[in-house]
C-alpha positions, 0 to 999 in steps of 0.5 A: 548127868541125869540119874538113871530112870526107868520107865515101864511101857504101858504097852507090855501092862494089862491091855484088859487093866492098864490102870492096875499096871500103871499104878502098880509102876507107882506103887514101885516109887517108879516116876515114869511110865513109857506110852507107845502111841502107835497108827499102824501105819507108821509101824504095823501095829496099833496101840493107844490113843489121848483117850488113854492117857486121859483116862489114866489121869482121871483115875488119878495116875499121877506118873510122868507121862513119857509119850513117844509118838509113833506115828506118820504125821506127828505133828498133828497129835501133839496137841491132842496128847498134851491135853490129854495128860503127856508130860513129855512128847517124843517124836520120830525125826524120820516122817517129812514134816518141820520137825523144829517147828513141832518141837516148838509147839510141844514146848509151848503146850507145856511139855518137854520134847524129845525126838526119836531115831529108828535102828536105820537112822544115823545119828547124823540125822538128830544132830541139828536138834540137839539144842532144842531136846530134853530127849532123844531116843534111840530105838534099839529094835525097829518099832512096832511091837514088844518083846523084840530081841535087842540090838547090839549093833546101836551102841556105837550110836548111843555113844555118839549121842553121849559124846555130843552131848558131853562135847556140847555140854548139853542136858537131854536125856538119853534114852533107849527102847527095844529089848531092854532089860537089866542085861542089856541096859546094863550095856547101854549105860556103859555106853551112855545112856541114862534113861530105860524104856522097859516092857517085856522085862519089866511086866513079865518079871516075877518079881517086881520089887525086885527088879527096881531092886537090882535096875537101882544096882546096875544103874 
């Protein structure tokens, strides 16, 4: 079983400053930063593109980059991005593309892969994969846009997921995303879930030191 891992969303930060929110994670001894790639067309939003990531790097962030690419046509970006600084690149089972064939080259570019299901999207739909994955995410509000209100209703998923892996005896992580916060992750490690995309929650807290705080206390 993996630690318990939180992961700031970049999205939430200072659009205006996202390095200042970046190294505030790392000032935190927070290992992960959560990047939401968005194409409006995918979901209806815009977000960053590799540029960002790699302009983080050259500023020196040295986080772990947890990419989840939310885009029509994954496939075409992976590369852009792991060459831009992503440690890990996650993306959605839900675009027809080979979905086992982007997974390899994620793989082979030197990062870790995970893949991503929808509110909509049964468990069903991953299970072929989950061999091949470090990650799977599952997306407890539709995606899109932060500061969205949790959905309850995905923790029979999650623990399907936990179980499989359990079942299997496989060793992906098992994240979640979508009106996260020390409440409602709180549910979805009960339920199995081990890794924590936290924006809204995370950024607007008052007190920052004190969140990392109480997560490590439910966690």
């Amino acid at each position: 079983m993996h630690a318990p891992t939180l992961a700031p969303s970049l999205l939430a930060g200072d659009h205006a400053n996202l390095a200042a929110s970046a190294r505030l994670v790392s000032g935190l001894g927070i290992g992960w930063l959560h990047c939401d790639i968005m194409d409006g067309h995918f979901v209806p939003n815009l977000s960053f593109g590799p540029e960002t990531l790699a302009a983080l790097r050259r500023d020196g962030v040295k986080l772990f980059f947890d990419t989840h690419l939310m885009l029509s046509e994954p496939q075409r970006y992976i590369e852009p991005f792991a060459r831009a600084g992503a440690d890990q690149i996650s993306i959605h089972i839900e675009p027809e593309y080979d979905h086992a064939a982007a997974l390899a080259r994620i793989r082979e570019l030197g990062c870790k892969c995970g893949l991503v299901l929808n509110p909509g999207t049964p468990a069903s739909a991953i299970e072929p994969y989950l061999a091949q994955v470090d990650l799977i995410l599952v997306m407890t509000v539709q995606p899109g846009f932060g500061g969205q209100s949790f959905r309850s209703d995905m923790l029979p998923k999650i623990r399907q997921i936990n179980q499989w892996r359990n079942e299997r005896r496989l060793d992906f992580r098992l994240e979640v995303d979508g009106g996260i916060d020390l409440a409602t992750g709180a549910e979805c490690h009960a339920a199995g879930a081990d890794t924590f995309v936290m924006g809204t929650s995370f950024f607007r807290a008052p007190n920052h030191a004190q969140f990392v705080a109480d997560f490590a206390r439910f966690a």
